[in-house]
C-alpha angles and dihedrals in degrees: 000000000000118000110241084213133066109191116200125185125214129198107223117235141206096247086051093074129085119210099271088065112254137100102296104246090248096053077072097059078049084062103042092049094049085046089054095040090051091044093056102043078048089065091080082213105138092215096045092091114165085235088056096080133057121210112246107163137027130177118164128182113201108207097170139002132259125221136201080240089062079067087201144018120211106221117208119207115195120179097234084181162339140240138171093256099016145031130205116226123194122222147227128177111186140204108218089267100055101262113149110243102174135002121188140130139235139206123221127184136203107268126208098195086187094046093039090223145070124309132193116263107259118242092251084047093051092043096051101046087041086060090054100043120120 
């Protein structure tokens, strides 16, 4: 049986953190995109390349703040659904205890680089993302 959930962890970095100290609001969508971006090449589908996708659709919901101290954040990618074109994916960011950070989703959408436009999941795509919806 698939997991429902891909955990990825980050190391945190300097130039992640904002002057107050904690981790700068746009260094969140960075691990959200390298947890994606891991999730997908962990498919093991040949045609479910990270370049295959175009970001459509980002919310994020910051709960506490990470610091450079927390030395990492566990990021947590659920397939929420899928489409035909796109897929919506939940999630997580974590403090090294398991306190939630952030929660948010994003949208991705089946990408055609030679077409410039959206393009259909393929079946492979749609088996795959199905097995890990949750």
């Amino acid at each position: 049986m698939t997991s429902p959930e891909f955990r990825r962890t980050i190391t945190l970095r300097r130039r992640d953190m904002d002057e107050l100290g904690h981790a700068n609001q746009a260094a969140y969508h960075e691990f959200l995109e390298e947890a994606r971006a891991a999730f997908i090449a962990d498919l093991g589908v040949p045609d479910a390349r990270p370049d295959a996708y175009v970001l459509a659709r980002v919310e994020l919901d910051y709960r506490r703040e990470v610091r450079l101290a927390h030395g990492t954040v566990d990021v947590v990618v659920r397939v929420e659904r899928v489409g035909g074109r796109s897929l919506t994916l939940g999630h997580d960011v974590l403090q090294p205890d398991g306190t939630v950070a952030a929660t948010g989703r994003t949208v991705i959408v089946g990408w055609d680089g030679e077409g410039r436009c959206a393009r259909d999941l393929t079946p492979g795509e749609h088996a795959a993302l199905a097995a890990h919806a949750t």
